[in-house]
C-alpha positions as CSV (number, residue, x, y, z in Angstrom):
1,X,36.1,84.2,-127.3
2,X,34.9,88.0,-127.1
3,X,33.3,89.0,-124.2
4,X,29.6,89.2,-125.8
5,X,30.5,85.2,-126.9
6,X,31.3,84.8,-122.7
7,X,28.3,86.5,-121.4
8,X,25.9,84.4,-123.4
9,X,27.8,81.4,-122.9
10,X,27.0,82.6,-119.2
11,X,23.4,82.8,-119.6
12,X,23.3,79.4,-121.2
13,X,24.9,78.1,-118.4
14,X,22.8,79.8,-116.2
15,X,19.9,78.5,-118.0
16,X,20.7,74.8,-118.4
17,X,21.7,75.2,-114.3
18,X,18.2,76.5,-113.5
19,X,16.6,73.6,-115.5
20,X,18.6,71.1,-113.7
21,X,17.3,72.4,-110.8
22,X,13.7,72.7,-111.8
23,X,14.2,68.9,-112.8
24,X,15.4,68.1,-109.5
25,X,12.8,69.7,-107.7
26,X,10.3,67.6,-109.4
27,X,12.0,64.7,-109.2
28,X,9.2,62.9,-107.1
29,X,11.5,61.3,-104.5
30,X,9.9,63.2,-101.9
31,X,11.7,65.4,-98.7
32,X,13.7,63.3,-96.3
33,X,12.2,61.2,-94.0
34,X,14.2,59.1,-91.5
35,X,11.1,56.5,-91.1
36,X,11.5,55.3,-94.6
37,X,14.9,54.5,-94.1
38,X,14.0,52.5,-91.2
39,X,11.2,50.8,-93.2
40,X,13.6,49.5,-95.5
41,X,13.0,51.8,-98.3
42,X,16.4,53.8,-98.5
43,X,16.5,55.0,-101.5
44,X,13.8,57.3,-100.6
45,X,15.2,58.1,-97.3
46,X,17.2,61.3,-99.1
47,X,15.7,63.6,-101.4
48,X,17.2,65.2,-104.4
49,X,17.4,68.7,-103.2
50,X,20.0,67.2,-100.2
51,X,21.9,65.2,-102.9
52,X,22.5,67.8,-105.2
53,X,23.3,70.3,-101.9
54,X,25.8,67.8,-100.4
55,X,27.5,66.9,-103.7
56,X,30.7,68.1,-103.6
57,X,31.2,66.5,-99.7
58,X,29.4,63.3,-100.9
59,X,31.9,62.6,-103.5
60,X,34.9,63.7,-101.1
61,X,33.6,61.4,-98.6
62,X,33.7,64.5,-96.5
63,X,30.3,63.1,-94.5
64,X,29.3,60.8,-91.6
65,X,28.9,57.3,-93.5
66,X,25.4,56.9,-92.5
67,X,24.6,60.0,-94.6
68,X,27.0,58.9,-97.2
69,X,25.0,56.0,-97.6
70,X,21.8,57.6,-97.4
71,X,23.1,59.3,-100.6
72,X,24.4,56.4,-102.2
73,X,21.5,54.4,-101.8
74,X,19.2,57.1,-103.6
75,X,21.2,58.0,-106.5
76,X,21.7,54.5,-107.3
77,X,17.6,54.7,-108.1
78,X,17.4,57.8,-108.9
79,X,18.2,58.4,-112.4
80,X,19.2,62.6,-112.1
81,X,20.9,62.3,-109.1
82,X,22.9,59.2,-110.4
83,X,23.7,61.8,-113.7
84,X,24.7,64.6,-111.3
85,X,27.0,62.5,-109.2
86,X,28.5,60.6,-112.9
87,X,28.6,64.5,-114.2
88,X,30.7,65.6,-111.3
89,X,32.9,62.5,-110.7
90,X,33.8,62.8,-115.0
91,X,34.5,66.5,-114.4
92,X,36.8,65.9,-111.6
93,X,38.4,63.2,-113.9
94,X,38.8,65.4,-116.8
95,X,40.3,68.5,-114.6
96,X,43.1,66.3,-113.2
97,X,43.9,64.9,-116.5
98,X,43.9,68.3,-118.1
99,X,46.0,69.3,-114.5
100,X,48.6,66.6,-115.2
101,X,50.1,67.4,-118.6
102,X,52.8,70.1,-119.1
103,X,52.7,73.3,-121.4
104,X,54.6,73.3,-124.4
105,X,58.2,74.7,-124.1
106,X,57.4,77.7,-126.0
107,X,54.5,78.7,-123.7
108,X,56.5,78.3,-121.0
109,X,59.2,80.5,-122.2
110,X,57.1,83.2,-123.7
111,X,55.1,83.6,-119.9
112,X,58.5,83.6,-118.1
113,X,59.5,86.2,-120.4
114,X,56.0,88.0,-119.9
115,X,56.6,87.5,-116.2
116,X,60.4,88.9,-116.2
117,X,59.0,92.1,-118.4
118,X,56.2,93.1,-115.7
119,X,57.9,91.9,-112.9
């Protein structure tokens, strides 16, 4: 890929990530508000914005369990943060397989031998 191909590739990405964002924003799940949650209405006790900001811990279970929960309980009514959380969850999946496999003999020797050369 040549580096013109890379930088709009970039500023698609950038684009599609700015429209997610715009289509979290208006969501319509509202801001936080710990009375809701104690009403009994969970899944609109946490709002998209904090979903989509705590992602990466919410899926490392790298939170207090109330909060995990609070997170849990609105993307499983939530249709975009439910995508977000399947999008990142396939990602991760896909990384470790692509992670576990082993390059080819002759890749292997020609970096060693590219590594040897400049070392």
């Amino acid at each position: 890929m040549s580096e013109s191909e890379m930088k709009g590739s970039q500023i698609g990405s950038d684009e599609k990530f700015a429209s997610l964002l715009a289509q979290l924003e208006s969501c319509g799940c509202g801001p936080y508000d710990p009375s809701i949650h104690a009403s009994g209405q969970a899944e609109r006790a946490m709002d998209c914005h904090s979903v989509i900001e705590n992602l990466f811990e919410f899926v490392d279970h790298e939170m207090p369990e109330e909060v995990e929960q609070l997170m849990l309980d609105h993307s499983l009514h939530c249709d975009k943060c439910s995508d977000a959380v399947s999008a990142e969850l396939k990602m991760r999946e896909i990384i470790k397989r692509s992670c576990a496999s082993t390059a080819p003999e002759a890749l292997r020797s020609k970096v060693s031998a590219l590594m040897s050369k400049h070392a």
